[in-house]
C-alpha atoms as one frame of an Amber mdcrd trajectory, in Angstrom:
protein
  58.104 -26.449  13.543  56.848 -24.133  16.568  57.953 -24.352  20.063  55.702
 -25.625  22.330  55.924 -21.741  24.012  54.709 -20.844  20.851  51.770 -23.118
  20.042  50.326 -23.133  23.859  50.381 -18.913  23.285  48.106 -19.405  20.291
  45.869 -21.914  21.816  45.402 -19.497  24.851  44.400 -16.746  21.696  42.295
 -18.552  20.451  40.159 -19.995  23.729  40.382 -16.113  24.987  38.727 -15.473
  21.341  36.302 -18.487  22.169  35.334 -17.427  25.381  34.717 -13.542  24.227
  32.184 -15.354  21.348  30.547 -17.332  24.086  29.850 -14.163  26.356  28.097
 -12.557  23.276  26.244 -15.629  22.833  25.272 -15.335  26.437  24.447 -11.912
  26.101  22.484 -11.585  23.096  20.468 -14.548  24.191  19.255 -12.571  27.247
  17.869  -9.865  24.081  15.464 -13.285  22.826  12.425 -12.462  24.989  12.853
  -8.875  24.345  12.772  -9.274  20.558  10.256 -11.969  20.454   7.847  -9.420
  22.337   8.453  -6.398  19.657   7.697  -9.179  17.039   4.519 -10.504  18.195
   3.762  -6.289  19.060   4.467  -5.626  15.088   2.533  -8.820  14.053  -0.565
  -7.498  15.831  -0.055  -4.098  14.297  -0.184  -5.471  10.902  -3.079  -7.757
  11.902  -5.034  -4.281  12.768  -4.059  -2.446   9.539  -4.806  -5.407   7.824
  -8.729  -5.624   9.058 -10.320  -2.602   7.382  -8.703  -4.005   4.000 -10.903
  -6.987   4.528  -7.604  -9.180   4.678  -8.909 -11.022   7.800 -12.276 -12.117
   5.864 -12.531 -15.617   4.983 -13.094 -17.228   1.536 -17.131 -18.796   1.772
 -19.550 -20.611   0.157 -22.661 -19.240  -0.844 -25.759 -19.966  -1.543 -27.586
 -20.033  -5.019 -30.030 -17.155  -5.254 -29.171 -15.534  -1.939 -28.133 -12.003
  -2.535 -24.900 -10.674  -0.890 -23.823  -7.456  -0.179 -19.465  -7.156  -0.533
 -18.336  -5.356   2.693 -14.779  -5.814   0.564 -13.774  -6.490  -2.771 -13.841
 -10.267  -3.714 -14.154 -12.866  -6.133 -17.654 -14.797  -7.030 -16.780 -18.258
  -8.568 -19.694 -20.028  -9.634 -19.056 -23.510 -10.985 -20.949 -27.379 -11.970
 -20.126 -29.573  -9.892 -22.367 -32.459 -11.572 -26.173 -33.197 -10.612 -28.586
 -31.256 -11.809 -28.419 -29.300 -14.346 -29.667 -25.535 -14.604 -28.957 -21.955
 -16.578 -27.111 -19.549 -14.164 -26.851 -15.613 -14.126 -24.298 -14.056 -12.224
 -25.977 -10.747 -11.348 -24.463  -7.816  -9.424 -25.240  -4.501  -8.425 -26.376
  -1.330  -6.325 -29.571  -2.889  -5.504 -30.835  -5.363  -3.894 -31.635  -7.749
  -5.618 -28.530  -6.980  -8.367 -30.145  -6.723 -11.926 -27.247  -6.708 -14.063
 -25.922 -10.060 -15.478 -22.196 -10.197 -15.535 -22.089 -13.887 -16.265 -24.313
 -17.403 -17.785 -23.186 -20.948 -17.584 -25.560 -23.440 -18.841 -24.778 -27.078
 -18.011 -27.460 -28.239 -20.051 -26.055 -27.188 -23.087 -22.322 -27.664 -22.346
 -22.383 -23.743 -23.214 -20.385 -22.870 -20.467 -20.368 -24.505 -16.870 -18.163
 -21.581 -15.316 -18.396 -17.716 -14.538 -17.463 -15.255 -12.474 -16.660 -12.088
 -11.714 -15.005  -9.235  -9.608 -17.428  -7.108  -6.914 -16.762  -3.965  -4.813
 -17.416  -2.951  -1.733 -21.561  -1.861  -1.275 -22.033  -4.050  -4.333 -24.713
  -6.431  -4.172 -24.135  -9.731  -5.615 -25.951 -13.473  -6.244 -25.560 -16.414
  -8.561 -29.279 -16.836  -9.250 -30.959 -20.252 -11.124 -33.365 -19.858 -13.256
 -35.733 -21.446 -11.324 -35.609 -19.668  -8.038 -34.728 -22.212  -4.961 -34.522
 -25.188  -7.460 -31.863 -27.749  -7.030 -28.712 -26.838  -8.668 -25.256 -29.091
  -9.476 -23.387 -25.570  -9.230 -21.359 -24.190  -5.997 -20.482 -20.545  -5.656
 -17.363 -19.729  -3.956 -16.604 -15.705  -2.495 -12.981 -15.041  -1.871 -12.117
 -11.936  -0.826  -9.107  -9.878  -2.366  -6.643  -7.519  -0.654
């Protein structure tokens, strides 16, 4: 067993080792502001490389034959929801309005109710009915991609 000498020596080790532990505590706690500050500095430098990617563009929805022009590449989803039904052409493009037809759903026919497609940047772009301004049970959906 230890003497009493002995144990109350190694107690007094180990609160000196205690204490030192606490004083780094203490002083790295001070360093808290300090680091939050060079975090939120390199957040906001990300944020600004991140805006002429397009990354701080939101996802939309779009009209049916309204033509769009991509500032950034993205995503066209064009979908039935249910309603009314109609033939679709995804059409994109240099032009405005985009000629060439990348996509066709037909809810009609049950041929296909879904298309879609990838667009650049200066692309022009519109999910067009075949009616023009008609009434449509389809929802197109631009997301952009980084």
């Amino acid at each position: 067993m230890k003497g009493a000498v002995e144990v109350g020596t190694s107690l007094e080790s180990r609160v000196e080792e205690l204490e030192t532990r606490v004083a780094q505590l203490l002083e790295d706690d001070g360093r808290v502001p300090e680091l939050a500050e060079r975090a939120e500095n390199a957040l906001k430098a990300l944020a600004k490389l991140a805006e002429p990617a397009g990354l701080t563009e939101q996802r939309f929805e779009a009209n049916l034959d309204t033509v769009y022009q991509a500032t950034t590449y993205g995503y066209v989803a064009v979908y039935f929801v249910g309603g009314r039904t109609a033939r679709m052409h995804l059409l994109v493009g240099p032009t405005s309005p985009p000629t060439t037809s990348v996509g066709y759903a037909n809810s009609g026919s049950e041929i296909n109710s879904y298309m879609g497609t990838i667009v650049r940047p200066g692309e022009y772009w519109m999910a067009a009915t075949h009616r023009t301004g008609m009434k449509a049970g389809f929802e197109c959906i631009f997301t952009p991609l980084f």
